[in-house]
Residue frames as qw, qx, qy, qz and C-alpha x, y, z in Angstrom:
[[0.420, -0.514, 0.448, -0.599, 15.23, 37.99, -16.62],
 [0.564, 0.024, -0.825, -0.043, 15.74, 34.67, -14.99],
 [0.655, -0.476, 0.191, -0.554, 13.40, 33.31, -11.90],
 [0.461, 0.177, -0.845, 0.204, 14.57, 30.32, -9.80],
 [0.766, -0.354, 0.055, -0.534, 11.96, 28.48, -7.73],
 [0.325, 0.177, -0.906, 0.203, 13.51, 24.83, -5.42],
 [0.769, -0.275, -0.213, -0.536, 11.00, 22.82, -4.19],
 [0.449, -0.308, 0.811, -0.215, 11.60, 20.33, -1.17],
 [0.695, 0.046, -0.516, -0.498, 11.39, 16.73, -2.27],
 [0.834, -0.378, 0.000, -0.403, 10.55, 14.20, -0.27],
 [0.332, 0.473, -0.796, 0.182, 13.12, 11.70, 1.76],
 [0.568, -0.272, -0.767, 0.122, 13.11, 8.76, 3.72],
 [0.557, -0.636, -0.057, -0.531, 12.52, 8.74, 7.06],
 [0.278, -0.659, 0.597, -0.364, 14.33, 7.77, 10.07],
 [0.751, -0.078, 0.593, -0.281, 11.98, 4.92, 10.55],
 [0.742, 0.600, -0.254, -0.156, 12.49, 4.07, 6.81],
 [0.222, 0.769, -0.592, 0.099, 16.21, 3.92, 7.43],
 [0.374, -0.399, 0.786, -0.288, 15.74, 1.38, 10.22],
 [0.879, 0.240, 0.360, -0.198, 13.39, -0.75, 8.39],
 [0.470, 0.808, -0.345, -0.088, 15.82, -0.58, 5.40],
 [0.118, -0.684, 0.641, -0.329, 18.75, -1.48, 7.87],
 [0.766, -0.015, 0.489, -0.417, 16.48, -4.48, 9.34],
 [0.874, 0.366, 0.309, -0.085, 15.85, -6.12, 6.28],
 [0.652, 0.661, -0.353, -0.115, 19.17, -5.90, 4.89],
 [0.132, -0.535, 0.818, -0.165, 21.12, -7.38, 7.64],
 [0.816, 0.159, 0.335, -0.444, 18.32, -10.30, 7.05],
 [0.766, 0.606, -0.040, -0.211, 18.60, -10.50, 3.57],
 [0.321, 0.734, -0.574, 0.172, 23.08, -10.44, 3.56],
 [0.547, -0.386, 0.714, -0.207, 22.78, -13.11, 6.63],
 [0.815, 0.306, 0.478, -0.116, 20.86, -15.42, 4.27],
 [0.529, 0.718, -0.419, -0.171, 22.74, -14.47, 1.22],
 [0.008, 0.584, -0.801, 0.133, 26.09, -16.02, 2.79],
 [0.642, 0.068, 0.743, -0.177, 24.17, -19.54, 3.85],
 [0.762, 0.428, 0.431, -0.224, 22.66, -19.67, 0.88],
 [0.385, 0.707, -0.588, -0.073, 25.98, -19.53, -1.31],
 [0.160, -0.485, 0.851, -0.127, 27.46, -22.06, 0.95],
 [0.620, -0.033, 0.757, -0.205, 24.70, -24.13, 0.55],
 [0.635, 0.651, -0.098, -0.403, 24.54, -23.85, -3.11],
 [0.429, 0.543, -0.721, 0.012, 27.61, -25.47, -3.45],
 [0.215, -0.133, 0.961, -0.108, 27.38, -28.30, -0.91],
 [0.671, 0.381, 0.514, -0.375, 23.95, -29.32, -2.69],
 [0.261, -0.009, 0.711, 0.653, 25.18, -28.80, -6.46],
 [0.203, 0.802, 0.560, -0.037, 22.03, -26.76, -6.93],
 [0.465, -0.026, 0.196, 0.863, 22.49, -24.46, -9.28],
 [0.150, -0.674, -0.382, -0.615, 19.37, -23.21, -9.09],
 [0.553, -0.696, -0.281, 0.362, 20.25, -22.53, -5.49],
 [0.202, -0.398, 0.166, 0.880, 23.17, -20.07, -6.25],
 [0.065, 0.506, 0.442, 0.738, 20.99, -18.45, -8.84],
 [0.329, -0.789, -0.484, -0.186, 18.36, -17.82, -6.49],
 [0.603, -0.465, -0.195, 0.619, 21.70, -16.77, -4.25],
 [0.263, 0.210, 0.231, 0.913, 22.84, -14.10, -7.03],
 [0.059, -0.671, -0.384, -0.632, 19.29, -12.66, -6.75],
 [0.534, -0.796, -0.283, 0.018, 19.18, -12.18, -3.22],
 [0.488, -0.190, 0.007, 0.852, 22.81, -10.27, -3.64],
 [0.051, 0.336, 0.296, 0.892, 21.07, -8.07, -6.07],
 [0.513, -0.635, -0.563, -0.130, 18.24, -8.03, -3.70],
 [0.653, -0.541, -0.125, 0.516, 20.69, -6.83, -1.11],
 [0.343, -0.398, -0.124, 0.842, 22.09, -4.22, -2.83],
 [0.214, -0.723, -0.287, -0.591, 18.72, -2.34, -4.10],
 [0.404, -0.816, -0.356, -0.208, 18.82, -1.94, -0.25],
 [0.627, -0.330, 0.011, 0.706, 22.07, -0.77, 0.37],
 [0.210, 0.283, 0.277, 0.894, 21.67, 1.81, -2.53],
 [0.403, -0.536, -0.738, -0.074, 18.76, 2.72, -0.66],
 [0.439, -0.725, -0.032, 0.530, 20.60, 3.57, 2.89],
 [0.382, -0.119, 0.068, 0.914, 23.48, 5.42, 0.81],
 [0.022, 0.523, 0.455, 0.720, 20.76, 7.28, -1.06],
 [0.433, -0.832, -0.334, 0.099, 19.44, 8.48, 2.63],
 [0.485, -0.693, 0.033, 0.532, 22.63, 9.41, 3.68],
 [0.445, -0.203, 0.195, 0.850, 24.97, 10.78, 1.26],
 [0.122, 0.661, 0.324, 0.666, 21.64, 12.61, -0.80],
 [0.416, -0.737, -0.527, 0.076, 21.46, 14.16, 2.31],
 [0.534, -0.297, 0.047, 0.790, 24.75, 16.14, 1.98],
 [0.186, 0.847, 0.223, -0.446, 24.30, 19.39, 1.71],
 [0.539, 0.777, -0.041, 0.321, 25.65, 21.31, -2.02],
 [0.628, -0.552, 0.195, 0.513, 29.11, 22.52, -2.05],
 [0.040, 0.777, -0.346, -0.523, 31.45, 24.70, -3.93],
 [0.267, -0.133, 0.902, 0.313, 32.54, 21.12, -5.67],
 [0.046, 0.250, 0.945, 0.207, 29.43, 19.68, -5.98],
 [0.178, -0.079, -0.225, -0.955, 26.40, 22.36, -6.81],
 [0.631, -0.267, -0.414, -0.599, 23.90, 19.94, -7.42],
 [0.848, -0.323, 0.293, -0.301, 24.23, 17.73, -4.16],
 [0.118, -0.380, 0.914, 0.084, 25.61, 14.37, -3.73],
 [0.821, 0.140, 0.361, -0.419, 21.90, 12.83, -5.15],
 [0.505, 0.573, -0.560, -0.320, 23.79, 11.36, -8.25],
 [0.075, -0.429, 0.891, -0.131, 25.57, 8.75, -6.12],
 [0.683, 0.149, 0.610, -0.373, 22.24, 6.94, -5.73],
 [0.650, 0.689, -0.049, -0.318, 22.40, 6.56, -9.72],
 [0.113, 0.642, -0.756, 0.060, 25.92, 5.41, -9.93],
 [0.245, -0.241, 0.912, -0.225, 25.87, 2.83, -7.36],
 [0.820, 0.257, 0.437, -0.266, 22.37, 1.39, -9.29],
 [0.771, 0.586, -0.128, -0.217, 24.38, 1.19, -12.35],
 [0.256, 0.381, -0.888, 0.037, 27.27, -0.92, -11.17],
 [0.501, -0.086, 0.760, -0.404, 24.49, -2.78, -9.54],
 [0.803, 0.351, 0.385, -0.289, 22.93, -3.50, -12.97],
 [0.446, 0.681, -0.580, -0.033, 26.28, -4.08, -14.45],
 [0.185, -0.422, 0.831, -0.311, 27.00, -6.49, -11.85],
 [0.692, 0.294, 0.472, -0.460, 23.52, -8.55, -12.26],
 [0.777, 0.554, -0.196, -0.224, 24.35, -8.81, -15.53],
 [0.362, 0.409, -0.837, -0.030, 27.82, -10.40, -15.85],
 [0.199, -0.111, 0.887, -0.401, 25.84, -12.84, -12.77],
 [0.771, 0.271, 0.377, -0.436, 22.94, -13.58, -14.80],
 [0.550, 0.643, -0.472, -0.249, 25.24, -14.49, -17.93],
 [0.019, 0.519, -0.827, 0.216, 27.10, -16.52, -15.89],
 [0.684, 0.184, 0.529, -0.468, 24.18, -18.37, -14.57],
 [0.746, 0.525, -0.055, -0.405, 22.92, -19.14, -18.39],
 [0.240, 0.631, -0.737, 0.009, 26.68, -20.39, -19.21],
 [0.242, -0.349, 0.820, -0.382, 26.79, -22.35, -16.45],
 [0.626, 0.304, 0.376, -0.612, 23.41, -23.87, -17.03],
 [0.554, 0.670, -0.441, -0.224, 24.46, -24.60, -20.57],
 [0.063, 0.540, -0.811, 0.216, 27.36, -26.71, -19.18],
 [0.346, -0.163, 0.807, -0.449, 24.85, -28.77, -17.30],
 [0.681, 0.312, -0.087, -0.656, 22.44, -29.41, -19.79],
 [0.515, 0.415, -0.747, -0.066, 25.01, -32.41, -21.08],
 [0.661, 0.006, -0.699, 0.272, 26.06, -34.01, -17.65],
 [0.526, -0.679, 0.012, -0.512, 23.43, -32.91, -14.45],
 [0.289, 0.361, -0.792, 0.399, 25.15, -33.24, -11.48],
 [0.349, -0.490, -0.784, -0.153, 23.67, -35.00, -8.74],
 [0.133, -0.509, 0.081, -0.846, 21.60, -32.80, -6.68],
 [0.260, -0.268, -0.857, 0.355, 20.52, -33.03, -2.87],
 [0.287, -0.530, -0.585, -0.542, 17.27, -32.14, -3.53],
 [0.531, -0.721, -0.404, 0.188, 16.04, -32.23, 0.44],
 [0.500, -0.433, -0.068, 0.747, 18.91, -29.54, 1.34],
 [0.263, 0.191, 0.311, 0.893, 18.16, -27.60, -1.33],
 [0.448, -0.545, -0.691, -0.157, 14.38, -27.94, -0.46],
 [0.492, -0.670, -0.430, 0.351, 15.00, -26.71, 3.12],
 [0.388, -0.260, 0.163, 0.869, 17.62, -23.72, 2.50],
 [0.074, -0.252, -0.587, -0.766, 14.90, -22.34, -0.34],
 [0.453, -0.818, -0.337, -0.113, 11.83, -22.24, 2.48],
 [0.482, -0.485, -0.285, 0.672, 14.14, -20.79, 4.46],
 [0.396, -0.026, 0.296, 0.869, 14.81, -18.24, 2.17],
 [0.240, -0.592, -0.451, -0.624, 11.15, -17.26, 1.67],
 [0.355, -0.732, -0.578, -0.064, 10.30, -16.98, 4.65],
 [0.425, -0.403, -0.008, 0.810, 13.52, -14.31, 5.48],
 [0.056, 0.123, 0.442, 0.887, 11.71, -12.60, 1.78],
 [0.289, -0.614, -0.729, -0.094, 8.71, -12.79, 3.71],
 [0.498, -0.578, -0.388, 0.516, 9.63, -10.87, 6.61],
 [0.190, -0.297, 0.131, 0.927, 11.71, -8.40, 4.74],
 [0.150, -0.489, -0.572, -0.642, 8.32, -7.75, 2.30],
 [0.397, -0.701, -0.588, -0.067, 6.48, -7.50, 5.22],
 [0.390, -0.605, -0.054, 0.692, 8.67, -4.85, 7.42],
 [0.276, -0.118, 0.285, 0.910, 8.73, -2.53, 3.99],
 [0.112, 0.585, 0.719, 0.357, 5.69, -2.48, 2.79],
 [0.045, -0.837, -0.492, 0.237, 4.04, 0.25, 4.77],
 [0.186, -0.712, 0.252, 0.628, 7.00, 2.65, 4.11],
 [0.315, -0.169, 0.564, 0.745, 6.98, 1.83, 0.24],
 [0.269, 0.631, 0.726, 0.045, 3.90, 3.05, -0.02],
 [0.329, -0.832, -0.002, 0.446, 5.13, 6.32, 0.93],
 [0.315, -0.774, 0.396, 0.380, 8.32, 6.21, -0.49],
 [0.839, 0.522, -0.139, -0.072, 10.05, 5.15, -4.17],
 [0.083, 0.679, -0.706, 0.184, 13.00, 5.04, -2.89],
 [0.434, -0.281, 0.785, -0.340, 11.73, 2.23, -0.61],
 [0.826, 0.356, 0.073, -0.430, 9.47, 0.90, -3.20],
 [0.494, 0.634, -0.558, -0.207, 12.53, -0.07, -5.50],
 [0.122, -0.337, 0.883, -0.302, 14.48, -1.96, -2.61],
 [0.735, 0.083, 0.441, -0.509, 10.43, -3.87, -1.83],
 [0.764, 0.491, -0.222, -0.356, 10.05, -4.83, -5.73],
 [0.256, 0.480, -0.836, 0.065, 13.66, -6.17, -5.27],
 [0.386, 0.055, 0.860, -0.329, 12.25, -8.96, -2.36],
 [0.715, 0.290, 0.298, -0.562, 9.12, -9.48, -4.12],
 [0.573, 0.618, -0.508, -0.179, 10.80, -10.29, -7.23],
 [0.087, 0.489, -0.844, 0.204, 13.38, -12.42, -5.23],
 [0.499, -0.026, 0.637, -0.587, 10.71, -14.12, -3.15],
 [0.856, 0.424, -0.097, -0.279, 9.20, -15.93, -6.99],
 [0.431, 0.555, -0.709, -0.065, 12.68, -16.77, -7.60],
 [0.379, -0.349, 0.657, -0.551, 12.12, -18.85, -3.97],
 [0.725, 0.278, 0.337, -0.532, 9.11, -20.67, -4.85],
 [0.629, 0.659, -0.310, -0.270, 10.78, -21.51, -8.16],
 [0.185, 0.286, -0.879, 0.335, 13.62, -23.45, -6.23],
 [0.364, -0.210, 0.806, -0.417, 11.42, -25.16, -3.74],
 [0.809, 0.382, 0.065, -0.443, 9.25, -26.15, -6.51],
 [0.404, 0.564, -0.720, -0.007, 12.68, -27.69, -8.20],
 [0.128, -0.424, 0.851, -0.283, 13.90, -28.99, -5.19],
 [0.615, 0.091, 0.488, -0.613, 10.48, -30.87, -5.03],
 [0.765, 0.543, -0.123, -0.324, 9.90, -32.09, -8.32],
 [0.476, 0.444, -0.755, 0.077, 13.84, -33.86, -8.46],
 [0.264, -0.357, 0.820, -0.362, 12.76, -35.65, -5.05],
 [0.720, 0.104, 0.623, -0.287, 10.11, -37.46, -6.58],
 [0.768, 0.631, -0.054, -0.090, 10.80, -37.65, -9.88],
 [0.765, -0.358, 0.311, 0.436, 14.92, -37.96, -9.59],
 [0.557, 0.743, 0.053, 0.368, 14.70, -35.50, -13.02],
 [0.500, -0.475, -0.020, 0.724, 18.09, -33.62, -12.06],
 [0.197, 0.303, 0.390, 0.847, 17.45, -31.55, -15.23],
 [0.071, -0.937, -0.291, -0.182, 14.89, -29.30, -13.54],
 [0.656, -0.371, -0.018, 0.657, 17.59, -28.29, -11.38],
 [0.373, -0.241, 0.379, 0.812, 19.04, -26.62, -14.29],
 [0.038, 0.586, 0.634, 0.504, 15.76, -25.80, -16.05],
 [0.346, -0.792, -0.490, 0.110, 14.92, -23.67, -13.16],
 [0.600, -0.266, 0.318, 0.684, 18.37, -22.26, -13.00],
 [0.280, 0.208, 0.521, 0.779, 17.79, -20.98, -16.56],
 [0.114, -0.705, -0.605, -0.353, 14.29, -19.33, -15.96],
 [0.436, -0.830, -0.229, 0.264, 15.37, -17.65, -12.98],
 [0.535, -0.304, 0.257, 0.746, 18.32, -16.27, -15.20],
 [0.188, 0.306, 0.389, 0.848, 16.01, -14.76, -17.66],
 [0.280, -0.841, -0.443, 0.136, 13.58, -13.50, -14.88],
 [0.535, -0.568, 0.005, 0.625, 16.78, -11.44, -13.94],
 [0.455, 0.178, 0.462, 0.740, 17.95, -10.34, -17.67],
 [0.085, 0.746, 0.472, 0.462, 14.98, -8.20, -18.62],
 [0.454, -0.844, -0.234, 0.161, 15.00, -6.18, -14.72],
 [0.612, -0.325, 0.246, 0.678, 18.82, -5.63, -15.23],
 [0.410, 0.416, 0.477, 0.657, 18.21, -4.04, -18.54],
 [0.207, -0.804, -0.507, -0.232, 15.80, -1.56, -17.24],
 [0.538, -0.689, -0.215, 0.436, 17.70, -0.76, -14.53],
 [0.617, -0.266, 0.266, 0.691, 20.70, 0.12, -16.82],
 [0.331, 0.356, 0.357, 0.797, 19.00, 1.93, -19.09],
 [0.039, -0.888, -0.302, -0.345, 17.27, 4.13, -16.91],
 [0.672, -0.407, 0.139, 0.602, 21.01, 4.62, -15.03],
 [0.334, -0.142, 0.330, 0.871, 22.23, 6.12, -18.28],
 [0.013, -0.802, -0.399, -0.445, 19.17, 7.93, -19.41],
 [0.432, -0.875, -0.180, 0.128, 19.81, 9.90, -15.85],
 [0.579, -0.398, 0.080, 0.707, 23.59, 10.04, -16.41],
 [0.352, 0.295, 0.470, 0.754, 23.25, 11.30, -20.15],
 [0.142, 0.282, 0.131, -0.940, 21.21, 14.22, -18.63],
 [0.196, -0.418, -0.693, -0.554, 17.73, 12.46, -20.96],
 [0.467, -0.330, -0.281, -0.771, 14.33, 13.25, -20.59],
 [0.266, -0.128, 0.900, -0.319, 13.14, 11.50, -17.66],
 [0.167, -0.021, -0.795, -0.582, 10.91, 9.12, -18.55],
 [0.075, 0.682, 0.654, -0.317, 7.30, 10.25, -16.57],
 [0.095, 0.494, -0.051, -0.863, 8.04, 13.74, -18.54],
 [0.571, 0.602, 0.510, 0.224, 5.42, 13.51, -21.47],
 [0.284, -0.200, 0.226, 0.910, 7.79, 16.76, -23.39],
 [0.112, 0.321, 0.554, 0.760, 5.38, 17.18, -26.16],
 [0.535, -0.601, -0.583, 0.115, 2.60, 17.67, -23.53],
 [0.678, -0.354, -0.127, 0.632, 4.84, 19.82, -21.78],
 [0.182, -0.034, 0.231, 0.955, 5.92, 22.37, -24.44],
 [0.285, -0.631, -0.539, -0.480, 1.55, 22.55, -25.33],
 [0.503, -0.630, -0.535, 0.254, 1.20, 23.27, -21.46],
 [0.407, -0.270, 0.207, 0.848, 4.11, 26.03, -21.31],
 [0.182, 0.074, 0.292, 0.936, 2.63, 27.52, -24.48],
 [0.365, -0.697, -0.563, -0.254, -1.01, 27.46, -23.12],
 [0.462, -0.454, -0.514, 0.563, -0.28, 30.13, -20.59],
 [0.112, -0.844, -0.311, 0.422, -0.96, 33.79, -20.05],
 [0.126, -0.910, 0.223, 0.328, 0.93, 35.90, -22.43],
 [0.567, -0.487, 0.592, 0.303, 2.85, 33.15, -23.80],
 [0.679, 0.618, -0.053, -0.393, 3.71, 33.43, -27.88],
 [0.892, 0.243, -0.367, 0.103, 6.55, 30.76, -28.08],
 [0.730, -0.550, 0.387, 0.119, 9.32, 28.96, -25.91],
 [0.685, 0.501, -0.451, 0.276, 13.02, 27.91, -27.02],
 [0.253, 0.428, -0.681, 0.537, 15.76, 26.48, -25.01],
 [0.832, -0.331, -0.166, -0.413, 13.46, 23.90, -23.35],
 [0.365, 0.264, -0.842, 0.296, 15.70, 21.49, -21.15],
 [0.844, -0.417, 0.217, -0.258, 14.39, 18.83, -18.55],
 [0.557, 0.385, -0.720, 0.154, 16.68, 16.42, -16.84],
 [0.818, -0.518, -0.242, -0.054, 16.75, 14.33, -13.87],
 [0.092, 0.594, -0.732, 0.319, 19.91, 15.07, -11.34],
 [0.064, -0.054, 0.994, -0.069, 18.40, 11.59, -9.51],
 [0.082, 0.399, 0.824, 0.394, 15.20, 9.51, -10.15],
 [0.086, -0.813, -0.573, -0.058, 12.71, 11.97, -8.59],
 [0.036, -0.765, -0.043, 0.641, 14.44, 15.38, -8.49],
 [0.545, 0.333, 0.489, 0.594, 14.01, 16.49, -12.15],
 [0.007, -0.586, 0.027, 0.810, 14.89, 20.39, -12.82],
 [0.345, 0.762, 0.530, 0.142, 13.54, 22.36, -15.80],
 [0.340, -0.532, -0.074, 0.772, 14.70, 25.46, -18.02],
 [0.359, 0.630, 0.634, 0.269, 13.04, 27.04, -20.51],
 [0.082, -0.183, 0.019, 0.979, 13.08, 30.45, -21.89],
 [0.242, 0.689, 0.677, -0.091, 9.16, 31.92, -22.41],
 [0.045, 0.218, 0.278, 0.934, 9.02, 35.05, -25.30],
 [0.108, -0.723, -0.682, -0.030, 5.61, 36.69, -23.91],
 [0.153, 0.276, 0.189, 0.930, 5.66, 40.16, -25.02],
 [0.321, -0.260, 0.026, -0.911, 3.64, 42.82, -22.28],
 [0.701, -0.101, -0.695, 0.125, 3.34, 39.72, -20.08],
 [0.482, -0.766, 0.196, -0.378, 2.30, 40.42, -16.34],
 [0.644, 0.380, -0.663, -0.023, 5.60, 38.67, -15.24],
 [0.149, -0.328, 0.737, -0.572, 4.97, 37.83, -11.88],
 [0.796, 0.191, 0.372, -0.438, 1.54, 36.32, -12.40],
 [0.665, 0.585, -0.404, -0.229, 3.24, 34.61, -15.61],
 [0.280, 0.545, -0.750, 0.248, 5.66, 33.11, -13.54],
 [0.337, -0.159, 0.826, -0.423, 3.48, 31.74, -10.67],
 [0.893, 0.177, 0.225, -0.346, 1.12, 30.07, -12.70],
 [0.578, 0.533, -0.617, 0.030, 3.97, 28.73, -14.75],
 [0.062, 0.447, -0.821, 0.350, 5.76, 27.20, -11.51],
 [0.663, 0.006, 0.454, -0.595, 2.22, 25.87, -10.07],
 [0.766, 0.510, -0.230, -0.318, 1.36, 24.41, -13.57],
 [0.578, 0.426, -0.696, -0.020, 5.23, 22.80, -14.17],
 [0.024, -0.252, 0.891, -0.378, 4.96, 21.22, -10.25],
 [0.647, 0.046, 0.594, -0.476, 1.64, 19.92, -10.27],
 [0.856, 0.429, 0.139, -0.253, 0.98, 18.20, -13.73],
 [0.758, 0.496, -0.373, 0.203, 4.34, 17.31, -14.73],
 [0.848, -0.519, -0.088, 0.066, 6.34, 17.11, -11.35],
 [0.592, 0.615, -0.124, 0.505, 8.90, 19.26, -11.61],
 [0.643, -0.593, -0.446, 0.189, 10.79, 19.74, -8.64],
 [0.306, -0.682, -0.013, 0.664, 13.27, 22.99, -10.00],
 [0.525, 0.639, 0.469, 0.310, 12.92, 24.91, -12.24],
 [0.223, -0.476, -0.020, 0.851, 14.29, 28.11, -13.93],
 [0.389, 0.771, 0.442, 0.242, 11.90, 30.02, -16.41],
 [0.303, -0.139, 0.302, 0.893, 13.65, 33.42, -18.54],
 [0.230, 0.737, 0.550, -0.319, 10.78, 35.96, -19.48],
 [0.526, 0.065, 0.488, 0.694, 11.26, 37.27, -22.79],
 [0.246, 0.768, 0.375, -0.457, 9.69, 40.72, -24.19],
 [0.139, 0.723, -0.406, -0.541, 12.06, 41.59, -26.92],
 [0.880, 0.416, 0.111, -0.200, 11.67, 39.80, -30.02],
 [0.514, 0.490, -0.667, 0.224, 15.61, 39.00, -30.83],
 [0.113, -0.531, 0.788, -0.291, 16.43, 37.95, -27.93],
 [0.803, 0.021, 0.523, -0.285, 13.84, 34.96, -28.42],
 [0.725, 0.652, -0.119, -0.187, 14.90, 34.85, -32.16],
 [0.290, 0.568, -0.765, 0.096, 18.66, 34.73, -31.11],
 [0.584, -0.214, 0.737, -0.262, 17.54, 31.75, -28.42],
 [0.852, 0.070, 0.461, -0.240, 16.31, 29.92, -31.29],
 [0.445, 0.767, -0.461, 0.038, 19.26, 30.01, -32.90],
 [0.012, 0.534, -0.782, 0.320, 20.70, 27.85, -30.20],
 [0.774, 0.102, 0.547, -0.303, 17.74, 25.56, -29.23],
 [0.130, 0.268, -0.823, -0.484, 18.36, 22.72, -31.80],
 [0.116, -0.161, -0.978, -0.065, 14.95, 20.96, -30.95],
 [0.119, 0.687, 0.562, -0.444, 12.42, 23.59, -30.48],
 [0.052, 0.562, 0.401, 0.722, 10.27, 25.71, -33.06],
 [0.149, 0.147, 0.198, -0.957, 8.52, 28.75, -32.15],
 [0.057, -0.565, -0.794, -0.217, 4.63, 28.96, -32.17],
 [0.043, -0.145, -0.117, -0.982, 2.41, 31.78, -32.56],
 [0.183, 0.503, 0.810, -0.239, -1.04, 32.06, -30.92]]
């Protein structure tokens, strides 16, 4: 017998959307200056700081789409929803970060030999500017990423960016009185491995979500002890958790609990898998007949059987 419990999860908010909306048309005005001035200053730590504030820009674009298109209802096509897209569009965003932080490092390399000269004052001004536009947008998200993870991600993204700031006006400083053009390109290089480590992360928790893994707040082992610590219950097989996007993560499991009350079996099961392990759907199979758990663990390739 299979039971099938869907929990609401939680979504932005209207007012989210606009603050979102705000702070990206900010963030994409300044992007475009601060390319243009990257190149009339010869500050390559300017266009670094530019790359982050692209990648900056689109944590909050994946954001909005993630409002709108997880918002589409299921279809014959598409079963699970359209939440996936929000997964996608971060992993060409941390495929994209990456060939632009390599590129950085290259570059950087190149300069190491024969610094070009840098106008230090322009770079100087265009870099406060730039904080104080990562100011604003920190300051218009916060309240809502307290709330929200969705909004959190996009925040981290400014906050992050907003060091990279500081890091350039500290540059821009340091070549006006000193005349060292090699910070330039020292700065450049630091703000390329700030970037390297964030990119990774992203990407591998992208494909942990595509490849259908474990998410990675499930503690499993934890999980299967919890599962077998219930009412009735004398082993499980054909465990499965996956994430369909970062916070909707579904759950099937088959329970063998022989002369089980299966209605009370089931709500403490569903209570249990959504409070202490956040599970937001789940589908739990109530076993009484002893093959038909025997033939399940024939097919589970990663679960034993346990006997209270």
């Amino acid at each position: 017998m299979s039971e099938h419990h869907d929990h609401s999860h939680a979504v932005v908010t209207d007012e989210n959307s606009k603050k979102l909306t705000f702070a990206l048309l900010l963030t994409s005005s300044f992007l475009v200056v601060e390319v243009v001035a990257g190149f009339i200053t010869q500050s390559l730590a300017l266009l670094s700081d530019a790359a982050h504030m692209f990648t900056d820009a689109a944590a909050l674009a994946i954001a909005l789409v993630a409002i709108k298109i997880g918002k589409l209802p299921a279809d014959n096509k598409r079963t699970f929803g359209y939440q996936r897209f929000e997964i996608l569009a971060a992993l060409f965003n941390a495929l994209m970060l990456f060939a632009v932080a390599i590129y950085i490092l290259y570059e950087a390399y190149q300069r190491f030999s024969t610094p070009p000269e840098i106008q230090s004052m322009g770079m100087l001004i265009v870099a406060s500017i730039g904080l104080v536009i990562n100011l604003i947008s920190m300051r218009i998200l916060f309240s809502s990423s307290q709330d929200s993870l969705n909004v959190k991600g996009a925040y981290l993204e400014v906050l992050s960016d907003a060091l990279g700031s500081v890091g350039v006006i500290l540059g821009a400083v340091l070549i006006y009185f000193t005349g060292w053009m090699w910070v330039d390109t020292v700065i450049a290089v630091l703000i390329g491995f700030w970037v390297l480590p964030r990119t990774w992360v992203l990407l591998k928790q992208s494909l942990n979500i595509l490849l259908e893994g474990v998410p990675e707040e499930i503690d499993i082992k934890k999980l299967r002890k919890d599962l077998l610590q219930l009412n009735g219950v004398e082993s499980i097989h054909q465990l499965k958790v996956w994430a369909i996007s970062s916070k909707n993560i579904h759950l099937t499991v088959h329970l063998y609990a022989p002369g089980a009350d299966r209605t009370s079996l089931y709500k403490e099961a569903m209570e249990m898998l959504s409070h202490q392990h956040g599970i937001t759907e789940m589908v739990l199979q109530i076993e009484e007949e002893a093959c038909l758990a025997e033939e399940g663990h024939h097919h589970a390739l990663d679960e034993h059987s346990h006997q209270h």
